[in-house]
N, C-alpha and C positions, 0 to 999 in steps of 0.2 A: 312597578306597575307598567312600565312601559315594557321593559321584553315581556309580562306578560299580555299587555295587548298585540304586541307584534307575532307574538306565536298561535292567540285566537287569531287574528286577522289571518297568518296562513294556513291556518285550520280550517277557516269557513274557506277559505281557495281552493285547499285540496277539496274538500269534501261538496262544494257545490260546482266545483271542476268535474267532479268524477260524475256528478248528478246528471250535469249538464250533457255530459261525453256519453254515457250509456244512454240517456231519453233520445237523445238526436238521432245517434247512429243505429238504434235500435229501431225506431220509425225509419231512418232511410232505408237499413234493409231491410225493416217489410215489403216495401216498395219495391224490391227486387233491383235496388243499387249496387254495382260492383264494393270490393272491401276495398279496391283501390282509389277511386271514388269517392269511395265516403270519409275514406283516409284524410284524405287531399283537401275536402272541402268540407263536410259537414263536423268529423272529428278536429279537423284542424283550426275553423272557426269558432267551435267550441271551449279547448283549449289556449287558446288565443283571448277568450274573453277578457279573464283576468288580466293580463297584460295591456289591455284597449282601458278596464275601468281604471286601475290603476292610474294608468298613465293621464288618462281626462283630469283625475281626483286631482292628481299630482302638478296639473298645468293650471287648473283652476285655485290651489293654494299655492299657487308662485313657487310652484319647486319644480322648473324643466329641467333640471338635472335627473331629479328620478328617474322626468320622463323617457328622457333622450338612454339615459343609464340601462332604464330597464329592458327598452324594447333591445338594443344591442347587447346588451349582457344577457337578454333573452333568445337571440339567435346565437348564439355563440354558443351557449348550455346546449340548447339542443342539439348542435352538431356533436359539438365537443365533448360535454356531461351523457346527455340521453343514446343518441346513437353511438357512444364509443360502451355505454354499459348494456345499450341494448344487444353490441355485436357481440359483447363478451360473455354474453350468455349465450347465444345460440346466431351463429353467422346470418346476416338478412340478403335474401336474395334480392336483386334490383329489377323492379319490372321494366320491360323493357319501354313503356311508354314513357316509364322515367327519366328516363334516358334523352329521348326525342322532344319531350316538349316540358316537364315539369320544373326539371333543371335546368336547362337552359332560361327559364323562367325566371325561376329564382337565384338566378347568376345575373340576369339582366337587371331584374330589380334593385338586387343589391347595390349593385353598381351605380344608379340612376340614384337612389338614397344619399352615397358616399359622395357623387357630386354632389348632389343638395346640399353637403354639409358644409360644402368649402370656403360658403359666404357667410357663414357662423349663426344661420336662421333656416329655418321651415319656415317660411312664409305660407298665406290663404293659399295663395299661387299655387307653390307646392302642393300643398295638402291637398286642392283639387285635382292638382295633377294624379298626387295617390292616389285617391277616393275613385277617378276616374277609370284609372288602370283598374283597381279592384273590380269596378262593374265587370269590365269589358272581361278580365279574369273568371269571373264568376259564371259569365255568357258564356264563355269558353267551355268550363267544366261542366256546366248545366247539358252545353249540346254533346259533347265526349259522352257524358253519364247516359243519354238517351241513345247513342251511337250502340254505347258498348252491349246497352240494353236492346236492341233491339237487334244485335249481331246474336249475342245470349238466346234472345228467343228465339232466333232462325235456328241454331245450332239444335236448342228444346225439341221442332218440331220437327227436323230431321230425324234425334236419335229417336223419337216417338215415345219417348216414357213419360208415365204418369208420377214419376219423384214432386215432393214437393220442391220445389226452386228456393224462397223466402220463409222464413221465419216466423210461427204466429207470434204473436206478440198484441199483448194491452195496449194498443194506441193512445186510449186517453191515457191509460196508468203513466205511459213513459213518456206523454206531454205537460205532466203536471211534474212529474220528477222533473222535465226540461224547466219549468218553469221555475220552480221553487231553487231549483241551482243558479240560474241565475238570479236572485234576490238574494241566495247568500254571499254569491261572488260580489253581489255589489256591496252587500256588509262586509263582508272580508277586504275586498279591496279601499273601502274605507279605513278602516282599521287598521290593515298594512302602511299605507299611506301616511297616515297620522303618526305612527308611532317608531316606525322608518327614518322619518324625518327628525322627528325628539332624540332618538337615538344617537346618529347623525352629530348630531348636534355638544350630545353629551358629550360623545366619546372622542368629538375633536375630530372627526374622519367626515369627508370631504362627504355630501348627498350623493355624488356623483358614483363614486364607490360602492356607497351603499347598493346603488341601484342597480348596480353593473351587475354585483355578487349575491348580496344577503335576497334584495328583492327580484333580481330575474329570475335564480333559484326558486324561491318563492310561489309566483306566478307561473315558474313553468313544469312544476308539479303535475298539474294536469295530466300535462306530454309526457313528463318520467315516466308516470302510473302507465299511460295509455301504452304507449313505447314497451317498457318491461313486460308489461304482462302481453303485451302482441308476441315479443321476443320467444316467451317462456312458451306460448302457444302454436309458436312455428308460424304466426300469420307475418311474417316480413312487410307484406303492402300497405298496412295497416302502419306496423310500426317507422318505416320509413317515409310511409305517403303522409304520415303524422308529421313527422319534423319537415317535410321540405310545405307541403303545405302551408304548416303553425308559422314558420319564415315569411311567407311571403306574403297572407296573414300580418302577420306583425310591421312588417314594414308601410303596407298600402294601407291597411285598415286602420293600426294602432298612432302611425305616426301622421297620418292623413285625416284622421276625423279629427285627433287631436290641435292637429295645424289648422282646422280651419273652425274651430271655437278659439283657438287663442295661440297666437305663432309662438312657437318653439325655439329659444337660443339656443344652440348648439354649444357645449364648452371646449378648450381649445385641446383638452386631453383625451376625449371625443375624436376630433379630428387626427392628431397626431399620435395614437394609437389606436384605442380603441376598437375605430372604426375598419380600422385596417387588417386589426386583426379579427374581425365579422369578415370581410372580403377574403382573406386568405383561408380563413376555414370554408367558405364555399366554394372556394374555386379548387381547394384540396379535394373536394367531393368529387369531383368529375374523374379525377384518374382513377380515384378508388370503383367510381360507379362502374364507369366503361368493363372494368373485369367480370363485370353483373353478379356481383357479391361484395359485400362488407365482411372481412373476415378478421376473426380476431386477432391481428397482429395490428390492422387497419385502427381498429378499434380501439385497443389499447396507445395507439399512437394520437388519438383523438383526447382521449382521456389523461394523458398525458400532455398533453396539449393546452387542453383547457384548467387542468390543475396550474399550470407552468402560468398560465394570463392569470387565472385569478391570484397568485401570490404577487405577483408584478404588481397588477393592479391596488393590491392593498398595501404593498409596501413602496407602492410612488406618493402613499397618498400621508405616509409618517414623517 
């Protein structure tokens, strides 16, 4: 009964993930948002969700192992898992605004997290300190999103055509689908939670583990889906502004709201791996970016990568 509550709970993740990810992004491009944009921040908060309920569920039933597990073992998939499967299907070009402000972004965060970790707590402290960054992050992309859009329109009324620019789209239809995905995610993330932890438990393997592997997997479904099928459709911006966003995301959002309903112990295999290997995969990203393509040899080195830490990580923990 327990893996099969643990396979509904990621069943209601994918599936009020993907809910959540089409109503959003579907209303922002009506709106006439860039896909890189919407990438970055409405797709990536999106996808993120899971990972944010989750991890609340998981501090509130005295398990910050999940927590801390998840969110790290959830940046780490998506470099490592999602964009090493996304490049392997079809190479992602790197926009260049990537480049100049999103990564370096989520290179700084990173880093500012792996300190936090060093005193073996996410303290309120912290967590405001996240939460805080998050705004100022979000002010950021909100003014970029209006820049880029109102560069878009100038460029519109030069070439003088009447094409449609945005998407029609059911507004309410794809605000109820937003809705309704998030009340599965938070049933799914209940359910994961719960039976994550029982598992855990049975099978003698450390929460911490679980949450690094089986659960940021898990949770970060969303991103797979979103990612792959960008990949498969040649939208690059989407699928990569998807993982650097969901990162940074995950770190200010998941570990920052969580910290400041109930501080997070950090465990000590967290510190002296784990974490270090979330930092070397993001800092991997930069040389790869800089060539402004992920290409599949990159990628396959990503994925390889990340297969190499999750075995480690399950056989430190026997």
């Amino acid at each position: 009964m327990t893996v099969v509550g643990l396979i509904i709970g990621l069943v209601c993740l994918f599936i009020g993930g993907d809910w959540l990810v089409r109503g959003a992004s579907r209303l922002a491009q009506s709106f006439g948002i860039s896909a890189l944009v919407v990438g970055l921040t409405v797709v990536a908060f999106g996808t993120s969700t899971p990972e944010l309920l989750v991890s609340v569920s998981a501090a509130l039933s005295g398990s910050p192992d999940i927590t801390v597990g998840n969110v790290v073992g959830s940046n780490i998939s998506n470099i490592g898992l999602i964009l090493g499967l996304s490049g392997l299907i079809y190479p992602i070009a790197v926009h260049v605004n990537l480049l100049r402000r999103e990564i370096p972004i989520m290179l700084a965060v990173t880093i500012l997290v792996f300190l936090m970790f060093q005193d073996t707590v996410i303290s309120r402290v912290d967590g405001l300190i996240l939460v805080v960054a998050l705004v100022l992050f979000i002010v950021f992309m909100i003014v970029s999103a209006l820049r880029d859009k109102s560069s878009q329109d100038s460029d519109d009324k030069v070439s003088d055509t009447n094409e449609e620019k945005t998407p029609v789209v059911n507004r309410g239809k794809e605000l109820f689908r937003l809705l309704v995905g998030i009340v599965v995610l938070m049933a799914g993330a209940q359910l994961t939670v719960e039976n994550a932890t029982t598992m855990a438990r049975l099978l003698g393997v450390s929460e911490l583990v679980i949450g690094v592997t089986l659960v940021a997997v898990g949770t970060s479904l969303p991103e797979l889906v979103t990612s792959i099928m960008a990949a498969i459709r040649q939208e690059s911006d989407i699928a990569i502004g998807n993982v650097v966003g969901s990162n940074i995301f995950n770190l200010l959002s998941v570990l920052g709201i969580t910290a400041l309903i109930q501080p997070i112990n950090v465990p000590a295999q967290t510190i002296q791996f784990d974490a270090i290997v979330m930092l070397a995969f993001t800092i991997l990203m930069i040389p790869f970016a800089l060539d402004r393509k992920l290409g599949r040899i990159e990628s396959l080195a990503f994925l390889l990568g990340y297969v190499t830490f999750t075995i480690v990580a399950v056989l430190s923990s026997l």
